[in-house]
Every structure is written in C-alpha cells, then in structure tokens.
C-alpha positions in Angstrom: 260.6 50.7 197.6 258.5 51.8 201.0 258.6 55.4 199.6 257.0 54.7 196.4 253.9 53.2 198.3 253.2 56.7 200.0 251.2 59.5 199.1 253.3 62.6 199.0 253.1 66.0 198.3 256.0 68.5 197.6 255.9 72.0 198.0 257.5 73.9 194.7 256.7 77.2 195.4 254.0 79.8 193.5 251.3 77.1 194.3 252.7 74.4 192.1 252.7 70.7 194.1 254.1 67.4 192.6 251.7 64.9 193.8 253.1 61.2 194.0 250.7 58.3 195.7 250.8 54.4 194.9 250.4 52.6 191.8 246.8 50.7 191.6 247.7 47.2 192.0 246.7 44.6 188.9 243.7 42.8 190.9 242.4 46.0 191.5 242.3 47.4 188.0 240.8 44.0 186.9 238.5 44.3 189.1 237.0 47.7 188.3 236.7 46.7 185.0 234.9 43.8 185.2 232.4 45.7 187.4 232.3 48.7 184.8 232.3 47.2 181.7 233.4 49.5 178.7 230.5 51.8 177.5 228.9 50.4 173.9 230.7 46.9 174.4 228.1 44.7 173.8 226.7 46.6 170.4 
C-alpha cells in the first residue's frame, strides 16, 4: 500500500516513461470544486 502513495517513474526505453504518483484524496477533490465551481452552472 506504501508504494502506491509514491511518485514514480520507470524508465521503458526510446523515451517512453510510465508515470505513477498518488491518488487525490476525496476532501481534496471536494474541495477544489467547491472553490471552482463548474463553468455556466448558475445559468
């Protein structure tokens, strides 16, 4: 589980990287919508 909470890149050759980094927690994601509310919501 301690891996998955890491940023990590791999190497696969010819320039081509698999990125892997954390999941964005719940509280966050409400959070950055409540402070960026959807574009034309209120129309």
């Amino acid at each position: 589980m301690a891996e998955d909470k890491t940023y990590k890149a791999e190497y696969l050759g010819s320039g081509t990287f698999t990125i892997s980094k954390p999941k964005r927690t719940k509280a966050k994601r409400r959070q950055t919508n409540l402070k960026n509310p959807q574009r034309g919501a209120r129309k």
